[in-house]
Biotite code that builds the C-alpha atoms (Angstrom):
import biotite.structure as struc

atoms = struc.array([
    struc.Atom([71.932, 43.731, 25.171], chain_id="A", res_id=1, res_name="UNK", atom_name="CA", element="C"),
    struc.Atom([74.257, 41.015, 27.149], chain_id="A", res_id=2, res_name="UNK", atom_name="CA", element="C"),
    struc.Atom([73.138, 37.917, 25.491], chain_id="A", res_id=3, res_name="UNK", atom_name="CA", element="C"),
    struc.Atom([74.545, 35.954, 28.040], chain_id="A", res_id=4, res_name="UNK", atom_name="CA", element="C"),
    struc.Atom([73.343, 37.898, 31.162], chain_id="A", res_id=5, res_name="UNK", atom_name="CA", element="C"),
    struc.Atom([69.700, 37.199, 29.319], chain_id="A", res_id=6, res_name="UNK", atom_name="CA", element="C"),
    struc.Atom([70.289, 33.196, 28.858], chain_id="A", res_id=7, res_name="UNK", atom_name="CA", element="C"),
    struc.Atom([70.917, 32.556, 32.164], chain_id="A", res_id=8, res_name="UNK", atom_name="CA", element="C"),
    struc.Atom([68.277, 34.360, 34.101], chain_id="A", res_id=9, res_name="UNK", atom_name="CA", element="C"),
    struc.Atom([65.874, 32.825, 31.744], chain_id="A", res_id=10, res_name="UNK", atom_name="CA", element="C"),
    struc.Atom([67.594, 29.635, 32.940], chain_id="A", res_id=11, res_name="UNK", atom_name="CA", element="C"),
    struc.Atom([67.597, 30.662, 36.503], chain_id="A", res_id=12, res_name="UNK", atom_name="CA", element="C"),
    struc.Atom([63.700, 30.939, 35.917], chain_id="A", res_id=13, res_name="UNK", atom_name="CA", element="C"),
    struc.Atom([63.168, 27.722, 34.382], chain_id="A", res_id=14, res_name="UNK", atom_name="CA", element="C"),
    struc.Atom([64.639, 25.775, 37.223], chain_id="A", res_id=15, res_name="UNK", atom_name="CA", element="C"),
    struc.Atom([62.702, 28.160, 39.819], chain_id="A", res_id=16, res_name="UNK", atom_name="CA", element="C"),
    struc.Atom([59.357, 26.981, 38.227], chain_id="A", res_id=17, res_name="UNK", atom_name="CA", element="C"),
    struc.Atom([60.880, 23.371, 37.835], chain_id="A", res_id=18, res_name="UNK", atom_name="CA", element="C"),
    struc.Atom([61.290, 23.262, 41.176], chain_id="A", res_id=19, res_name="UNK", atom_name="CA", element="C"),
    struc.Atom([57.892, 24.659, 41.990], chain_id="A", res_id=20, res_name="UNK", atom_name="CA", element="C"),
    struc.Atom([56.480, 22.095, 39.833], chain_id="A", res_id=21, res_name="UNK", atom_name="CA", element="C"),
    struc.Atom([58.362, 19.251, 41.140], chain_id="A", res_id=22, res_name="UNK", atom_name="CA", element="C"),
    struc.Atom([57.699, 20.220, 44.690], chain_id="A", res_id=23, res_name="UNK", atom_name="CA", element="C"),
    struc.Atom([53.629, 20.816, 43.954], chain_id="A", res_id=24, res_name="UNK", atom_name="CA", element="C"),
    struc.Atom([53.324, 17.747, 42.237], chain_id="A", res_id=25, res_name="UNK", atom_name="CA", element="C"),
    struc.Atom([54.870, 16.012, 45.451], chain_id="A", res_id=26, res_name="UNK", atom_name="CA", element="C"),
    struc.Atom([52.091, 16.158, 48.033], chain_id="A", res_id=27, res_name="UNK", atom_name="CA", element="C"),
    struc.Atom([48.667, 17.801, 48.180], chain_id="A", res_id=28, res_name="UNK", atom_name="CA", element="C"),
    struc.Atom([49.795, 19.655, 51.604], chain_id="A", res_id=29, res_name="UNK", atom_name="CA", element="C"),
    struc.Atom([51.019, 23.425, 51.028], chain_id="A", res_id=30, res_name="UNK", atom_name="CA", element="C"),
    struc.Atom([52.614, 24.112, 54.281], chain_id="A", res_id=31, res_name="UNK", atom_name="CA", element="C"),
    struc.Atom([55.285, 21.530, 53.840], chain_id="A", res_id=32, res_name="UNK", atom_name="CA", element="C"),
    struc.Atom([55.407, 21.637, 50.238], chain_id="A", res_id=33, res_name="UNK", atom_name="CA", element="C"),
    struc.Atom([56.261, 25.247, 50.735], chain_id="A", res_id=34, res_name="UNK", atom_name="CA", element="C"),
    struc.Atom([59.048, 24.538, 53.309], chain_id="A", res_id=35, res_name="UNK", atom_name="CA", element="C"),
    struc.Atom([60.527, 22.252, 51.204], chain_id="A", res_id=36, res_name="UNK", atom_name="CA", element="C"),
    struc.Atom([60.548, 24.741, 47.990], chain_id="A", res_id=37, res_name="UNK", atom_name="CA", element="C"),
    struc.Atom([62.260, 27.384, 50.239], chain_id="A", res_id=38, res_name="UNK", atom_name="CA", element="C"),
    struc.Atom([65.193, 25.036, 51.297], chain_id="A", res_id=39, res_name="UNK", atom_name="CA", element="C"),
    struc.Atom([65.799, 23.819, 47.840], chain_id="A", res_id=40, res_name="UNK", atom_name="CA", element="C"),
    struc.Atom([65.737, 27.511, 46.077], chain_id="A", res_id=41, res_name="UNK", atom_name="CA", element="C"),
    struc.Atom([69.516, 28.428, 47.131], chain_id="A", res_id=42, res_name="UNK", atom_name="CA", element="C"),
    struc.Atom([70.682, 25.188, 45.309], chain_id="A", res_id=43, res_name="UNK", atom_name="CA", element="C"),
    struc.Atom([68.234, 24.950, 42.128], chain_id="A", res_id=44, res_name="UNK", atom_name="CA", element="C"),
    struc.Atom([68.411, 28.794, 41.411], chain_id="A", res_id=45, res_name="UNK", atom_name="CA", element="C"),
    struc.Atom([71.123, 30.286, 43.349], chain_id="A", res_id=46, res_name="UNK", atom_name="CA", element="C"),
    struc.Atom([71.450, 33.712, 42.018], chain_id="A", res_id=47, res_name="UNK", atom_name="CA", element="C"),
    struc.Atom([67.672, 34.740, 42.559], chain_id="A", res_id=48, res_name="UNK", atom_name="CA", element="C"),
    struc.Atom([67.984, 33.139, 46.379], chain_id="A", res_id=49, res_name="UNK", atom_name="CA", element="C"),
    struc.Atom([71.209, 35.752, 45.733], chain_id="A", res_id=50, res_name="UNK", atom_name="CA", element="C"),
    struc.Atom([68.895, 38.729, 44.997], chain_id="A", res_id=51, res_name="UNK", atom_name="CA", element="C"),
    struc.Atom([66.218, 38.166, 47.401], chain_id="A", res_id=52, res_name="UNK", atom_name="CA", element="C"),
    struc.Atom([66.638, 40.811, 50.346], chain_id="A", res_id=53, res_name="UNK", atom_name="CA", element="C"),
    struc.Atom([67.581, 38.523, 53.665], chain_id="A", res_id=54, res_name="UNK", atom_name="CA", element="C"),
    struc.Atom([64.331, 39.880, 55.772], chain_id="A", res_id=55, res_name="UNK", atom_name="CA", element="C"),
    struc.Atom([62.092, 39.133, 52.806], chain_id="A", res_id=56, res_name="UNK", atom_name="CA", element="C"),
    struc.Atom([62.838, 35.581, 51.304], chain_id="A", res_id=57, res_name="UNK", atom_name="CA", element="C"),
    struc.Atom([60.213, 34.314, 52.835], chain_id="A", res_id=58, res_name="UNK", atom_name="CA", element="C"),
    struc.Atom([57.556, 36.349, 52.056], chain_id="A", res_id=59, res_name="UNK", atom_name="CA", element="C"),
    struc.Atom([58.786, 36.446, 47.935], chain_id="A", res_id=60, res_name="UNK", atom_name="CA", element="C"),
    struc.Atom([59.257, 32.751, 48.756], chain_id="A", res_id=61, res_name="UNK", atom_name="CA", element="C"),
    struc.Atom([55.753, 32.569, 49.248], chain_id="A", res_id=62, res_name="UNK", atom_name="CA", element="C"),
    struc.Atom([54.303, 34.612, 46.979], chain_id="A", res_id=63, res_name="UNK", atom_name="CA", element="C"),
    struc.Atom([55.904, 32.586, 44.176], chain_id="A", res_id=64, res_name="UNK", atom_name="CA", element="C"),
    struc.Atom([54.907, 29.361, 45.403], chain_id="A", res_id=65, res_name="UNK", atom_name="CA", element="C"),
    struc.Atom([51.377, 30.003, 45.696], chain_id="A", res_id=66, res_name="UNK", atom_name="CA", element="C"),
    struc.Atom([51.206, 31.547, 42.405], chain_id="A", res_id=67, res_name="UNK", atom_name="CA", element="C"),
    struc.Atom([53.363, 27.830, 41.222], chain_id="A", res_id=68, res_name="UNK", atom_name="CA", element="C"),
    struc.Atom([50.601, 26.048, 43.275], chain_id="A", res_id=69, res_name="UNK", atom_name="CA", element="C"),
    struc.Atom([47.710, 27.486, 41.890], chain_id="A", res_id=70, res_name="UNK", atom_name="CA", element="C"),
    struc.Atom([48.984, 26.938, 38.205], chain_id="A", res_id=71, res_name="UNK", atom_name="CA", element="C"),
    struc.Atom([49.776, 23.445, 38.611], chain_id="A", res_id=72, res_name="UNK", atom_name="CA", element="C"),
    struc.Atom([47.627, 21.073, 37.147], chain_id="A", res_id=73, res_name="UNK", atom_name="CA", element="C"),
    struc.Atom([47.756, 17.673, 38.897], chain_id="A", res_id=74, res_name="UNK", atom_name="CA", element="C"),
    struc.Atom([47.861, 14.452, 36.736], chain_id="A", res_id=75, res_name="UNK", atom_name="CA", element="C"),
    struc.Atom([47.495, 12.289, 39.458], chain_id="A", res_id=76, res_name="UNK", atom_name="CA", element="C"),
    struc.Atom([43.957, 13.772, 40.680], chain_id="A", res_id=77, res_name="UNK", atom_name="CA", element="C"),
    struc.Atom([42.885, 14.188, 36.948], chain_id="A", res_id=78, res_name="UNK", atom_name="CA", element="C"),
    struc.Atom([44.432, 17.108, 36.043], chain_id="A", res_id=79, res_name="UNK", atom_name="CA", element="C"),
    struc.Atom([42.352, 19.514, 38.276], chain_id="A", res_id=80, res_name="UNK", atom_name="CA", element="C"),
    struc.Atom([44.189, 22.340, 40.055], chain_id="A", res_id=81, res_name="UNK", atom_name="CA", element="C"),
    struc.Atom([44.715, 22.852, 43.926], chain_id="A", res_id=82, res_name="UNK", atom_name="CA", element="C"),
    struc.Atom([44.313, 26.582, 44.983], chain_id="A", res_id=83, res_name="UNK", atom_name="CA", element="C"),
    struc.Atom([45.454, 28.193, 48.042], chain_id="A", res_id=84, res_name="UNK", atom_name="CA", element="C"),
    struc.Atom([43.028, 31.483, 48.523], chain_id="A", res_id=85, res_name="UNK", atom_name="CA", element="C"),
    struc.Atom([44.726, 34.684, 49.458], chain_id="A", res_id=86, res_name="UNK", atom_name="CA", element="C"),
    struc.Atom([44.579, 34.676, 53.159], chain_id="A", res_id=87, res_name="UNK", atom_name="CA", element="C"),
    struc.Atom([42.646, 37.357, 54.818], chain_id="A", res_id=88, res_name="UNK", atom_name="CA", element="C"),
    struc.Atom([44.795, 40.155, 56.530], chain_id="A", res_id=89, res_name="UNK", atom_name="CA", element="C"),
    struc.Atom([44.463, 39.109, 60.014], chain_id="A", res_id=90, res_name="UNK", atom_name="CA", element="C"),
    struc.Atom([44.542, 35.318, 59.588], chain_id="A", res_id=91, res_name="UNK", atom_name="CA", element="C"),
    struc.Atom([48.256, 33.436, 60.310], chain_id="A", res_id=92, res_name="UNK", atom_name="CA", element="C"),
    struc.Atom([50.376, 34.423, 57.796], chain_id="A", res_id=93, res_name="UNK", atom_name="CA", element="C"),
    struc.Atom([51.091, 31.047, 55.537], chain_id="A", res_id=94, res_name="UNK", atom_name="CA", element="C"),
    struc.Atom([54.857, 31.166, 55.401], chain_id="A", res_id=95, res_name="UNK", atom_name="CA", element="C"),
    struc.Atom([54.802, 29.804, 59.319], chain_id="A", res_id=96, res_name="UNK", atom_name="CA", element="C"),
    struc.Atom([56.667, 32.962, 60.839], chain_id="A", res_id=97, res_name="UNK", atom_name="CA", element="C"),
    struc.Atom([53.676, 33.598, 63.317], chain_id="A", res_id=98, res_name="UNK", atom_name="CA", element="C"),
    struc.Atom([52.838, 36.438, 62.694], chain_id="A", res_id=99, res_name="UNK", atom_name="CA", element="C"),
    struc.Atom([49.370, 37.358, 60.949], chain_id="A", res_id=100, res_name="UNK", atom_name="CA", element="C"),
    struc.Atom([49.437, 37.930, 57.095], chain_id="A", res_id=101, res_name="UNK", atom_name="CA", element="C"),
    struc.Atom([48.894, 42.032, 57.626], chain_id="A", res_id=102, res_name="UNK", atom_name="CA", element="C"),
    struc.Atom([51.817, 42.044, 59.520], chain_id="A", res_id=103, res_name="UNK", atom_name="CA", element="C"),
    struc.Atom([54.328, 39.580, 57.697], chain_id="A", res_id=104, res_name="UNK", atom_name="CA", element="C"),
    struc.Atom([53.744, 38.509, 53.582], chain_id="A", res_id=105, res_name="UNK", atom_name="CA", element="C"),
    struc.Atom([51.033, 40.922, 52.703], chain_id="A", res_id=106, res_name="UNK", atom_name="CA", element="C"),
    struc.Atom([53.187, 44.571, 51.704], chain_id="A", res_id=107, res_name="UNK", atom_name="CA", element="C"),
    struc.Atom([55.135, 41.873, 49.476], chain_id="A", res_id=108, res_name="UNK", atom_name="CA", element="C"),
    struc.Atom([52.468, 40.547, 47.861], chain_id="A", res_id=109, res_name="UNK", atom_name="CA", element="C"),
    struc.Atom([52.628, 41.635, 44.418], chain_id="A", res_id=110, res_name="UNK", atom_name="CA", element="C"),
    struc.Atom([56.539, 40.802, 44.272], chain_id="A", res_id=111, res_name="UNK", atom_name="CA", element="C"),
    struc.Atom([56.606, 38.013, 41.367], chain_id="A", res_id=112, res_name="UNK", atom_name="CA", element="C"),
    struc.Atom([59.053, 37.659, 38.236], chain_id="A", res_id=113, res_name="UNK", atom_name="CA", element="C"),
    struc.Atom([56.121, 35.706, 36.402], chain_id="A", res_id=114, res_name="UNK", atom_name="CA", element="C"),
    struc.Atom([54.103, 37.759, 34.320], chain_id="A", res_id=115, res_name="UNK", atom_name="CA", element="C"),
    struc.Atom([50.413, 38.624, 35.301], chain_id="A", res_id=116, res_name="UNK", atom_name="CA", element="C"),
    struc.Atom([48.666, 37.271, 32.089], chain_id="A", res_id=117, res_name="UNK", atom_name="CA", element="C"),
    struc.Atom([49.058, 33.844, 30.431], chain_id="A", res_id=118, res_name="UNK", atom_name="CA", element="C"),
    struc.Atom([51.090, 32.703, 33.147], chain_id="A", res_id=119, res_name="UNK", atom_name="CA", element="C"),
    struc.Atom([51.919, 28.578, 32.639], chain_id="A", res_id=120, res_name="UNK", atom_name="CA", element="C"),
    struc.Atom([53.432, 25.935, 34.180], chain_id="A", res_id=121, res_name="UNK", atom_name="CA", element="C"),
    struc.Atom([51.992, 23.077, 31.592], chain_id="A", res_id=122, res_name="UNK", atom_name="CA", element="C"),
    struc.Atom([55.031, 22.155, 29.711], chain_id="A", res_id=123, res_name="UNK", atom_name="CA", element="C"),
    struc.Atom([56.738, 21.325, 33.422], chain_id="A", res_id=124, res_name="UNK", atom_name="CA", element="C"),
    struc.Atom([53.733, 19.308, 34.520], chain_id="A", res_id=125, res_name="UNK", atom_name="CA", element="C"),
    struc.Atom([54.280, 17.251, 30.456], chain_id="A", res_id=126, res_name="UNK", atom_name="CA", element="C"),
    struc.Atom([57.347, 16.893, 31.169], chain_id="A", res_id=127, res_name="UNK", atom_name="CA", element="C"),
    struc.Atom([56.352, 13.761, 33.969], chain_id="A", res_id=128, res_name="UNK", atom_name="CA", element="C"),
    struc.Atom([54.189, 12.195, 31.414], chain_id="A", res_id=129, res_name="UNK", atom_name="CA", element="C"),
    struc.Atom([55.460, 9.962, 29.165], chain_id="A", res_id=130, res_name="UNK", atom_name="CA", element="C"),
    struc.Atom([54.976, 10.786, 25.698], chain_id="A", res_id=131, res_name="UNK", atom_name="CA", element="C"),
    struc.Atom([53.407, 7.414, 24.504], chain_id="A", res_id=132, res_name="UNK", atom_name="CA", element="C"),
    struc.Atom([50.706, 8.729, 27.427], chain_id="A", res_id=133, res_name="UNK", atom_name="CA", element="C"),
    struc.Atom([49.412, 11.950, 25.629], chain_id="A", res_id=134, res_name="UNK", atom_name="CA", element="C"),
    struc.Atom([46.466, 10.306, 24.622], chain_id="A", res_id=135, res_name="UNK", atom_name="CA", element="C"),
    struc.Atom([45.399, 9.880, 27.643], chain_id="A", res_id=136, res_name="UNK", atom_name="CA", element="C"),
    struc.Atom([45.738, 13.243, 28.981], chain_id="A", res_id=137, res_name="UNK", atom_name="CA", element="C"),
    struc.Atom([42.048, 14.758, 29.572], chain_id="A", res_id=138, res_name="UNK", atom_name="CA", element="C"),
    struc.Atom([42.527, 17.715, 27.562], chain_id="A", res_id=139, res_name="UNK", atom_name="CA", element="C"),
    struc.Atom([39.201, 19.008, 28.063], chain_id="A", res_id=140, res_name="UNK", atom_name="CA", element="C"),
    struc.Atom([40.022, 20.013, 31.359], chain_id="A", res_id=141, res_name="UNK", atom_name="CA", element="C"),
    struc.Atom([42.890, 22.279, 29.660], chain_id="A", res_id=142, res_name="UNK", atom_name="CA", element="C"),
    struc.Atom([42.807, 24.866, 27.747], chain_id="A", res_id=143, res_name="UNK", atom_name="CA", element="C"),
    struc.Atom([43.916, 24.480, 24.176], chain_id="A", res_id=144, res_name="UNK", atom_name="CA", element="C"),
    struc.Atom([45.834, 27.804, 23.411], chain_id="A", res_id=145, res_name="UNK", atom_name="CA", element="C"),
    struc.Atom([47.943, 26.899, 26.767], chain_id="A", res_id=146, res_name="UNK", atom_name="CA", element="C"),
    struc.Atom([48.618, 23.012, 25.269], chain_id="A", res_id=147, res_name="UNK", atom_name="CA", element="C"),
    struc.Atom([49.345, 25.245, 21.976], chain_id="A", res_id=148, res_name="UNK", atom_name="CA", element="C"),
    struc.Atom([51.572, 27.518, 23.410], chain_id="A", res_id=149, res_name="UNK", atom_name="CA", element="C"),
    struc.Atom([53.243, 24.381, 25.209], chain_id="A", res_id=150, res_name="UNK", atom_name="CA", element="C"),
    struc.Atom([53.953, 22.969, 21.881], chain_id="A", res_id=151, res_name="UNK", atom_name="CA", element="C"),
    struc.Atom([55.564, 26.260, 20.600], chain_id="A", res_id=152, res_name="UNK", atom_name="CA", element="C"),
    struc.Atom([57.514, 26.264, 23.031], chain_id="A", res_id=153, res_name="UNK", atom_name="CA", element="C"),
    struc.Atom([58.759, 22.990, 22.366], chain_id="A", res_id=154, res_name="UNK", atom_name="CA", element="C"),
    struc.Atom([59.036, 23.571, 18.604], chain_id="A", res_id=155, res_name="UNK", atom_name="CA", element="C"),
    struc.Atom([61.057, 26.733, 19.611], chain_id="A", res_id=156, res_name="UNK", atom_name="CA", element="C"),
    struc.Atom([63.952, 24.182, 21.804], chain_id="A", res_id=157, res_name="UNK", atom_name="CA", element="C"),
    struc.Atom([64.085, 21.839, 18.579], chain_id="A", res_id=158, res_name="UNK", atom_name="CA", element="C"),
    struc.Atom([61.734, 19.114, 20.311], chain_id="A", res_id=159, res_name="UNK", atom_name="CA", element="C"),
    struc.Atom([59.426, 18.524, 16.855], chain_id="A", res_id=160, res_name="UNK", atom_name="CA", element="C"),
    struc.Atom([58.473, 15.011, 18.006], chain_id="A", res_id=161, res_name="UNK", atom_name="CA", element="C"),
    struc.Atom([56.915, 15.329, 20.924], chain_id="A", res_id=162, res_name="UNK", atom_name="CA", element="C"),
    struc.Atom([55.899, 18.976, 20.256], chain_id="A", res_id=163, res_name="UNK", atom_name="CA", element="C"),
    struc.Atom([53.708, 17.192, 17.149], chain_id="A", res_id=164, res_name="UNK", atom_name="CA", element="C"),
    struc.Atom([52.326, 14.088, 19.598], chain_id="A", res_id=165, res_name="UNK", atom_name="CA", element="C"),
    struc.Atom([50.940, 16.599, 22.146], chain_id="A", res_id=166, res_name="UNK", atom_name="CA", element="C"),
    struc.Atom([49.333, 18.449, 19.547], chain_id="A", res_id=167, res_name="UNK", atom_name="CA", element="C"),
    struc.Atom([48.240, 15.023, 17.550], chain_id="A", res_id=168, res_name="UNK", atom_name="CA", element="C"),
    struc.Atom([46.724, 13.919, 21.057], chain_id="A", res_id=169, res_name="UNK", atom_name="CA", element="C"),
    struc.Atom([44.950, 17.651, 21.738], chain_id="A", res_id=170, res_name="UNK", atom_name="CA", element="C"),
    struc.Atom([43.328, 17.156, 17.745], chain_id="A", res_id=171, res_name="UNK", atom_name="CA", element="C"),
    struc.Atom([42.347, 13.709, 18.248], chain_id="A", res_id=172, res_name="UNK", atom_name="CA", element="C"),
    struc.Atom([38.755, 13.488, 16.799], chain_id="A", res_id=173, res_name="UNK", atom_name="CA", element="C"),
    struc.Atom([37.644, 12.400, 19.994], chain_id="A", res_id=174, res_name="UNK", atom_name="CA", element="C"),
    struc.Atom([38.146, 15.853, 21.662], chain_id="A", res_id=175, res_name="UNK", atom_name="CA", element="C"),
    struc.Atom([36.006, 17.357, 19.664], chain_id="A", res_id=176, res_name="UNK", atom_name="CA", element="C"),
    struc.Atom([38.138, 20.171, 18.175], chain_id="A", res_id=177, res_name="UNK", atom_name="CA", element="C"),
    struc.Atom([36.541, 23.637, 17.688], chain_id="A", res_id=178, res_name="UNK", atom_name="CA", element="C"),
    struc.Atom([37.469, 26.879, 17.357], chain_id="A", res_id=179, res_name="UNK", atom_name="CA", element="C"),
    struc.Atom([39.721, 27.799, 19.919], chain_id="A", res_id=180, res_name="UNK", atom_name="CA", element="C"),
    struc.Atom([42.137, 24.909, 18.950], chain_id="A", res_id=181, res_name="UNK", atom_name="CA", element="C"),
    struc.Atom([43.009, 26.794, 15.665], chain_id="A", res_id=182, res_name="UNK", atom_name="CA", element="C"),
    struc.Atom([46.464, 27.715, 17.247], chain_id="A", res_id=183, res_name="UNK", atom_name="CA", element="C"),
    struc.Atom([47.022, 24.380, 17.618], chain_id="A", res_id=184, res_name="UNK", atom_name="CA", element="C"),
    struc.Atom([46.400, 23.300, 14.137], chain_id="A", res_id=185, res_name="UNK", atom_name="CA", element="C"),
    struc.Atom([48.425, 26.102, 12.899], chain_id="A", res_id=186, res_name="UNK", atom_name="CA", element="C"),
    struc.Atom([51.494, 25.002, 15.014], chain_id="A", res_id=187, res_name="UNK", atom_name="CA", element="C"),
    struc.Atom([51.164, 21.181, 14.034], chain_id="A", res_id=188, res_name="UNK", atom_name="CA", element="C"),
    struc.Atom([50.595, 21.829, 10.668], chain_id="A", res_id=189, res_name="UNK", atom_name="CA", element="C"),
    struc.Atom([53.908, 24.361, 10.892], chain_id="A", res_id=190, res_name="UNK", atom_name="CA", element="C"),
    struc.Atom([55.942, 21.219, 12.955], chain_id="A", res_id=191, res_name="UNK", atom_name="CA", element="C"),
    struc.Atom([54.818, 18.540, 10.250], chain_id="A", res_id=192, res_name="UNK", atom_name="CA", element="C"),
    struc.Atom([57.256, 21.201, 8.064], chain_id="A", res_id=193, res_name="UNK", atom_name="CA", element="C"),
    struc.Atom([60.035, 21.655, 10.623], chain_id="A", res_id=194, res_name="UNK", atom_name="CA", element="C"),
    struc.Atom([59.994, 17.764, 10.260], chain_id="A", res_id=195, res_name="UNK", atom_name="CA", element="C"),
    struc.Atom([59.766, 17.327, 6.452], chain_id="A", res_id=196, res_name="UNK", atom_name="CA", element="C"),
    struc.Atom([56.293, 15.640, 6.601], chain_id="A", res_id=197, res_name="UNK", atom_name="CA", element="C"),
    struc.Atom([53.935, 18.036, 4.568], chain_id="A", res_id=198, res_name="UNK", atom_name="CA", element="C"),
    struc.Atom([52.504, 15.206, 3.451], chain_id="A", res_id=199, res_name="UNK", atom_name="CA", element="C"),
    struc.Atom([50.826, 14.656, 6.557], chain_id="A", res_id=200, res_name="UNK", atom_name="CA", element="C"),
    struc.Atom([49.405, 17.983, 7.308], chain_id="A", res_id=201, res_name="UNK", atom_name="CA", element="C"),
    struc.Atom([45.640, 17.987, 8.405], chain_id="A", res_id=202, res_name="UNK", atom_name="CA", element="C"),
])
């Protein structure tokens, strides 16, 4: 196992879906939003713009956009999610090459490094919230094991404090917490240890 090799493609993919996040978050347009992502991607993660074959960046490009898009919760129009709809076959093909969909991005389609289940992009959207904000985050428009995981995440990089405030904010008593936030209460319960304050566990 090369250590190293592993640490900086996960890096490489943490500024790819930075960027995605960053560029989504930017305007409610895809078309230019996309354009934009593609001419940043050489700079922000230069060895995958590297790896992508010259006659296909745009159609990967694309692809991992949409899938960004689609993900990306938007605090600005309360949290809800834009989606861009798989175009059909013979409509234009949505990376602007002319060409209809069939004939350009479609026999890429299924090119993504994210994985198919449980994909996230929550803890990039936190990241342009302040912390002192959390409680005002409408977290029953999210789902709780994703705010969890978030907050694993976070525990994972060392970041106890705001790891514990997101999770503090997700169990207020005015969200109602039920069953499905018991991942939640497990990991602030385990983060109230990390940070030597079993006293306070719920």
């Amino acid at each position: 196992m090369n250590t190293d090799t592993d640490r900086e493609s996960t890096a490489e993919l943490d500024a790819l879906l930075r960027l995605g996040v960053q560029t989504a978050l930017a305007g409610a347009d895809f078309k230019p939003a996309l354009e934009s992502f593609l001419a940043e991607l050489p700079r922000r993660a230069p060895d995958f713009a590297d790896r992508m074959p010259p006659d296909a960046e745009r159609s990967i490009g694309l692809a991992l956009f949409r899938e960004i898009w689609n993900h990306t919760p938007r605090p600005q129009q309360g949290w809800k999610r834009l989606t861009v709809p798989k175009p059909e076959r013979n409509a234009p093909c949505p990376c602007g090459s002319g060409k209809k969909y069939k004939q350009c991005c479609a026999p890429r389609e299924g090119i993504s490094p994210f994985p198919s289940d449980g994909f996230t992009v929550l803890s990039y959207v936190l990241e342009t919230v302040p912390v002192a904000d959390y409680g005002n985050v409408p977290f029953r428009q999210l789902d709780p094991e994703e705010v969890a995981h978030v907050a694993s995440e976070w525990q994972n990089d060392g970041r106890i404090e705001p790891a514990a405030l997101l999770l503090e904010a997700l169990l207020a008593p005015g969200n109602k917490p039920d069953s499905r936030h018991e991942h939640a209460f497990d990991t602030l319960c385990d983060l109230y240890l990390d940070d030597g304050r079993a006293d306070a566990r719920l």
